[in-house]
C-alpha positions as CSV (number, residue, x, y, z in Angstrom):
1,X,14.6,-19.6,-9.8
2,X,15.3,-15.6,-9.8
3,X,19.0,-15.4,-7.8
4,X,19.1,-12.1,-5.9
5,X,23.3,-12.2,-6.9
6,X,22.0,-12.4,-10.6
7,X,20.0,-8.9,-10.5
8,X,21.5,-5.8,-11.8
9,X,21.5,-2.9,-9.3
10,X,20.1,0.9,-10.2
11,X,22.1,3.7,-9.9
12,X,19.8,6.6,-8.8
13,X,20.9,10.0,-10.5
14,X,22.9,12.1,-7.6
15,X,24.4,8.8,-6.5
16,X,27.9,7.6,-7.8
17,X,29.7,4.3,-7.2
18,X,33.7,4.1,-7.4
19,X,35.2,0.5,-7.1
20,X,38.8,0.8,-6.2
21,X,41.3,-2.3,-6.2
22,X,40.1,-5.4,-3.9
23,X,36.5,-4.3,-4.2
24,X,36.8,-1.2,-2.4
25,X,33.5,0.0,-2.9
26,X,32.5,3.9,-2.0
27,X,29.3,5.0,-2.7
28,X,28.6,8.5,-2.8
29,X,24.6,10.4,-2.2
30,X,23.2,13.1,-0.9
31,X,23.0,11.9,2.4
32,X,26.9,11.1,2.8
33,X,29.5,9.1,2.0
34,X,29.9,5.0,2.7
35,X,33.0,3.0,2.2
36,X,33.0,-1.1,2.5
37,X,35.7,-3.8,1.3
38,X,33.7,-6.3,-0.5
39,X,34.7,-10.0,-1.3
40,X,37.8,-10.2,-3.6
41,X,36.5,-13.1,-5.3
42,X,33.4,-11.4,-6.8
43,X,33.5,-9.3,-9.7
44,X,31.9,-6.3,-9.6
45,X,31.4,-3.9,-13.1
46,X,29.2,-1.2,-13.6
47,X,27.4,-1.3,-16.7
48,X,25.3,1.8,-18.5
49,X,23.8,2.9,-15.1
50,X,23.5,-0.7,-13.4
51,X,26.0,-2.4,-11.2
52,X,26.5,-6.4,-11.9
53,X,28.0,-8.6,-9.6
54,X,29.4,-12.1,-11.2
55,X,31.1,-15.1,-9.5
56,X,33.9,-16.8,-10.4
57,X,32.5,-20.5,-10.3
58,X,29.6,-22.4,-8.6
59,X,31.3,-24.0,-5.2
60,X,28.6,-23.3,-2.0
61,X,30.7,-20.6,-0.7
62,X,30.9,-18.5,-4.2
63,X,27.0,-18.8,-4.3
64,X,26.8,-17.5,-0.7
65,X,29.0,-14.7,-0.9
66,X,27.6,-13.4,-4.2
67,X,24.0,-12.9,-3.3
68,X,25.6,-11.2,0.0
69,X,27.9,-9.0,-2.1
70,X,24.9,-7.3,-4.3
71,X,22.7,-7.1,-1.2
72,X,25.9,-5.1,0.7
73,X,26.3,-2.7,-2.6
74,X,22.0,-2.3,-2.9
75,X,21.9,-1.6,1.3
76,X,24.4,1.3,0.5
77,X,22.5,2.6,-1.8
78,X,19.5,2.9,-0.6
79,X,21.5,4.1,2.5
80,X,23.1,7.3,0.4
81,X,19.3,7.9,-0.9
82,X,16.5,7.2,1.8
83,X,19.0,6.6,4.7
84,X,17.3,4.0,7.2
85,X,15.6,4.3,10.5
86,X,14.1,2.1,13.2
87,X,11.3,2.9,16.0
88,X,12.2,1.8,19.3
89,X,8.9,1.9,21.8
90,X,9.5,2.0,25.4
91,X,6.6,0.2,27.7
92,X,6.1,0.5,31.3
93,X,4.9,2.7,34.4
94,X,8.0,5.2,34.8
95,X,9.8,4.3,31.9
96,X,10.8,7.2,29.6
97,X,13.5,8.5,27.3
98,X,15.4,12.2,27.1
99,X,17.2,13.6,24.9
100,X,19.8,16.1,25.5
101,X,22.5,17.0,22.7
102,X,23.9,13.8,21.6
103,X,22.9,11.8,24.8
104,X,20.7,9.8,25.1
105,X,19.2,9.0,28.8
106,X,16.7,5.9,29.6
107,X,14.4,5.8,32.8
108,X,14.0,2.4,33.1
109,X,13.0,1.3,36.8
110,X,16.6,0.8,37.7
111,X,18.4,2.9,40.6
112,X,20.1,5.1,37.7
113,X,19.4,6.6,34.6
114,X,20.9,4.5,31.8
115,X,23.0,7.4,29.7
116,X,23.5,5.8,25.7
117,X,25.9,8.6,23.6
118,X,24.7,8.4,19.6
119,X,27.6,6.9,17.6
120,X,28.9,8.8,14.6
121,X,26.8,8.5,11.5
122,X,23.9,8.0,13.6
123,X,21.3,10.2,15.2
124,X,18.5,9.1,17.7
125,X,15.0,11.2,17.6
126,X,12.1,11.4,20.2
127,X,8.3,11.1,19.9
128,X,7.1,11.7,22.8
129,X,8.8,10.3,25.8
130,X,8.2,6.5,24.8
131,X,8.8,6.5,20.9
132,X,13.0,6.4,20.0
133,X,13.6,6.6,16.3
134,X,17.1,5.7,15.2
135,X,18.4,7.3,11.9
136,X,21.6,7.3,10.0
137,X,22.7,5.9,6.3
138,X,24.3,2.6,7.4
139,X,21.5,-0.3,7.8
140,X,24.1,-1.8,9.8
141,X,25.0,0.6,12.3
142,X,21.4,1.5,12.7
143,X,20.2,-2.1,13.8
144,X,23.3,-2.1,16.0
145,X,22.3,0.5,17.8
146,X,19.1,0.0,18.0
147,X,19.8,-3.3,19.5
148,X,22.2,-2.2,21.9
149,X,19.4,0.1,22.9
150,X,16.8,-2.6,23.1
151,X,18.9,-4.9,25.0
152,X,19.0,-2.2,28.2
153,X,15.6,-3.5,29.0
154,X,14.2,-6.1,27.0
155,X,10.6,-6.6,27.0
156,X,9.6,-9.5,29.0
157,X,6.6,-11.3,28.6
158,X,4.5,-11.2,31.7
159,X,3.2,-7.4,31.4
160,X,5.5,-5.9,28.0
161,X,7.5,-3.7,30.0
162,X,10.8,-2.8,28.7
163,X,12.3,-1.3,25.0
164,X,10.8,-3.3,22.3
165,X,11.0,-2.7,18.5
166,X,7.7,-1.2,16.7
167,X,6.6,-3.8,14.7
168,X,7.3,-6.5,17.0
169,X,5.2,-8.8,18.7
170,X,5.4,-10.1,22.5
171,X,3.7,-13.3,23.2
172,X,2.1,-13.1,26.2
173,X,2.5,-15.4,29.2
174,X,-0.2,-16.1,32.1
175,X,1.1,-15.0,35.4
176,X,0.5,-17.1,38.6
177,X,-3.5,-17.0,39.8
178,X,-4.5,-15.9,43.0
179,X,-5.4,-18.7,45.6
180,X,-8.6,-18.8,47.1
């Protein structure tokens, strides 16, 4: 069975890694800079263009935390390179989304506007007035946000109103039937 700790990592050209003392990893890219203190029990090398990840033994907790650490070190990556970004739809009869500067402000059928200020490192785009795209080079950050976004109106699953994610799917409920 292929372990996801056991693969080497790429090192795309424009992109260098420096690992400090206690696994201070900062990984450097065109699209900025990201810092994270890894586990101090892993080992983490970088060999002819690759970054490896070893563990010191085989207990449960070694295994866990060294498919997590080569995971963290590929998400920053990719971060640095591509950056990552989720869509955010919003659903229902007067709900929309404006943008102005770094605000964000939600119309969503309560008696105020629900005003959302982008965190650093992250940036929030419009399609329209129903489609919110949130960008930045941490995958954390960015599903953070977008949850805390989300979770101002979630969808609810008589009629799919509220903020739901692109690719995700409501189930459906039937409502109450008229009486005759």
């Amino acid at each position: 069975m292929s372990r996801i700790g056991r693969m080497p990592v790429a090192i795309p050209t424009g992109v260098t890694v420096t690992i400090a003392e206690n696994n201070n990893v900062t990984v450097k890219g065109p699209k900025g800079t990201l810092v994270r203190d890894l586990p101090v029990e892993m080992e983490i090398k970088e060999e002819d263009g690759h970054i490896v990840v070893t563990r010191p033994n085989d207990l449960k907790k070694m295994k866990s935390l060294h498919g997590l650490t080569r995971t963290l070190i590929h998400n920053m990556i990719q971060g640095v390179t591509e950056g990552y970004e989720k869509k955010l739809e919003v659903n229902g009869v007067g709900y929309r989304a404006q943008k102005q500067g770094k605000k964000l402000t939600l119309s969503l059928g309560y008696s105020h506007p629900v005003e959302m200020e982008d965190p650093e490192g992250i940036e929030t785009v419009l399609e329209g007035q129903n489609i919110i795209i949130v960008k930045g080079i941490s995958k954390e950050k960015v599903g953070q946000y977008a949850a805390e976004i989300r979770e101002k109106r979630r969808p609810e699953p008589y009629k799919g109103k509220g903020i739901k994610y692109a690719d995700e799917v409501i189930r459906r409920k039937v409502g109450k039937t008229g009486k005759k």
